[in-house]
C-alpha positions in Angstrom: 9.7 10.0 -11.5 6.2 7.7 -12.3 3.5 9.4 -11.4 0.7 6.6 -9.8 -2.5 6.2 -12.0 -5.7 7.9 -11.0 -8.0 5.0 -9.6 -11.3 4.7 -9.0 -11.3 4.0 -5.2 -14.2 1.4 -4.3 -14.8 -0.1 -1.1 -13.6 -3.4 -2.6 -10.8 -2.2 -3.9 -9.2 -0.9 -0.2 -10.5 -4.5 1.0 -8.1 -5.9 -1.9 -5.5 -3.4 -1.1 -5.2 -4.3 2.3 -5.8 -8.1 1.9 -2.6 -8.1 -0.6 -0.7 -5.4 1.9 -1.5 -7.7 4.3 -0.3 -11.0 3.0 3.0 -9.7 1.7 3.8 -7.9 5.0 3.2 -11.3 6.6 5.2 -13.3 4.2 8.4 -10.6 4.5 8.5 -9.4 7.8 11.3 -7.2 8.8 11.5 -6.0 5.7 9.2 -3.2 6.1 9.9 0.1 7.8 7.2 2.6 9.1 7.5 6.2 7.9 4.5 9.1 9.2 1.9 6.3 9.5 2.9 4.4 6.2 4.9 1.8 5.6 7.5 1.7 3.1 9.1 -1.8 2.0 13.1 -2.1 1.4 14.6 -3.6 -1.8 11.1 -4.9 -3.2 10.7 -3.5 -6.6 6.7 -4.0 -5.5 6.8 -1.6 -2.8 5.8 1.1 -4.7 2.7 -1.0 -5.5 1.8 -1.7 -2.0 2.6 1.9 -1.0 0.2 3.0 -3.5 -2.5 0.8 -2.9 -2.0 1.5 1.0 -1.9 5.3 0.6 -5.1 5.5 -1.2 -6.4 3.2 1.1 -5.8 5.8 3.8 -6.8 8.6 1.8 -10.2 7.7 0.5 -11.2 6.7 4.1 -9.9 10.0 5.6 -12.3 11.5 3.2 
């Protein structure tokens, strides 16, 4: 098990996150499931990325 890289977590990078999380849940829709307020993609060996990035997103504005 991977564990995700410690980021800085910058404004601009949650408006990044979100623009990219965005996009790719546009372009494959269906293909996403929503689990406990996150979404987790099926058979996209970038989900984990997306996750990530939406995760962090979440948890640096819960802050």
């Amino acid at each position: 098990m991977m564990t995700p890289p410690t980021a800085v977590i910058t404004p601009a990078v949650i408006q990044v996150g979100n623009s990219l999380f965005s996009h790719h849940i546009h372009r494959r829709q269906g293909q996403y499931r929503e689990y406990e307020g996150y979404y987790e993609e099926i058979n996209d060996i970038c989900g984990c990325l997306h996750q990530m990035m939406i995760m962090r997103s979440i948890a640096a504005a819960s802050r």
